[in-house]
N, C-alpha and C positions, 0 to 999 in steps of 0.2 A: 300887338297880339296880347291877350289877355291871359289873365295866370290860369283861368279856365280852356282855354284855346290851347295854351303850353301842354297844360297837364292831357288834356286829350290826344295830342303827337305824340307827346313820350310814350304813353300807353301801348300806343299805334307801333312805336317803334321798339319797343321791349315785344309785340308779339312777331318782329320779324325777327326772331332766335327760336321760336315751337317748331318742333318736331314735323306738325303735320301742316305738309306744304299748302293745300286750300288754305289756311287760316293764314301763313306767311303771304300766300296772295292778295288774299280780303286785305290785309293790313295793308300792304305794300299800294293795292290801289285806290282804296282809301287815300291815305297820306299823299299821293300823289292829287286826285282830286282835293282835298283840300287845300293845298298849296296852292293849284292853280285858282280855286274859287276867292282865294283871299288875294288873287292878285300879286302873289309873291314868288319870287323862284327860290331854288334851295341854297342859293347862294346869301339871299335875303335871310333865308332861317337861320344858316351858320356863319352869319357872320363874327367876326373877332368882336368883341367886346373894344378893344383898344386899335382898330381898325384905321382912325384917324381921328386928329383932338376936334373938337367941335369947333372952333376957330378957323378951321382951314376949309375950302368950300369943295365942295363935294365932286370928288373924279367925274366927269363927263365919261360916258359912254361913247368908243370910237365906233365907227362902222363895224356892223357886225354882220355875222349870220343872220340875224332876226334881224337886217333892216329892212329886207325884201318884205318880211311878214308884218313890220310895221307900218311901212308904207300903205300898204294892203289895207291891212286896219282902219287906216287913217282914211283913204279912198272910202272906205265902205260906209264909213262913220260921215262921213263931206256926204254921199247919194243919200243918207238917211233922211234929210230934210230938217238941218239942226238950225238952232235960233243963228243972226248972226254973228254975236257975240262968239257964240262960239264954233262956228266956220271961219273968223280971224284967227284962233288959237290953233283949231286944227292946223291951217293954213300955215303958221308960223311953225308951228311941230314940225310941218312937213318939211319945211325949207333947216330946222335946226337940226334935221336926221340925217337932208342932205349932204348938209356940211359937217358931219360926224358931231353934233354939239346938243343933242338930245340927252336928258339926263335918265339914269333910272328910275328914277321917282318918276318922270314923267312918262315913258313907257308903262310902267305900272298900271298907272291914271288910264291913260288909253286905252288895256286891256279891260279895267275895270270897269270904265264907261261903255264900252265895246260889250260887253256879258248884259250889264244893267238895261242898254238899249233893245239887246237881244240884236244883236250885229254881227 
């Protein structure tokens, strides 16, 4: 995220404390479209700073709620008519979500390419 990306959230979120609730709305659904448009959830945004040392490899995402909607994703993205370089990765995504071993960065990616496709 960029220092100019930053600065436009906090804005966003300094106007969810006014008085007059329309404007707490505009902000509130904004910021929420934004997050989603970057591909990021809010977990993404606040995360710790000292979360984990960079050394150690990154927590795997277990099964979750959103595997049914990844799966999905993934389904919809495979009938698009993609290269098949990238029908092997889908394909592999699919099998590492079954087995709970899909990472968040790569859900991410999916969403992102999923929006970009128009999917």
């Amino acid at each position: 995220m960029t220092n100019e990306e930053r600065a436009a959230l906090i804005e966003l979120l300094d106007r969810l404390g006014f008085s007059d609730d329309a404007a707490v709305l505009e902000a509130a659904r904004t910021l929420s479209r934004k997050v989603a448009e970057a591909g990021l959830s809010w977990n993404d945004i606040i995360a710790l700073d000292d979360a984990a040392p960079a050394d150690e490899p990154e927590e795997v995402a277990a099964p979750s709620a959103d595997a049914d909607e990844t799966t999905r994703l993934i389904d919809r993205l495979l009938r698009k008519g993609v290269s098949e370089n990238l029908r092997e990765d889908l394909t592999d995504m699919k099998r590492q979500l079954a087995a709970g071993e899909l990472d968040n960065d790569d859900r991410r990616y999916l969403r992102a390419l999923a929006k970009r496709l128009g999917v």
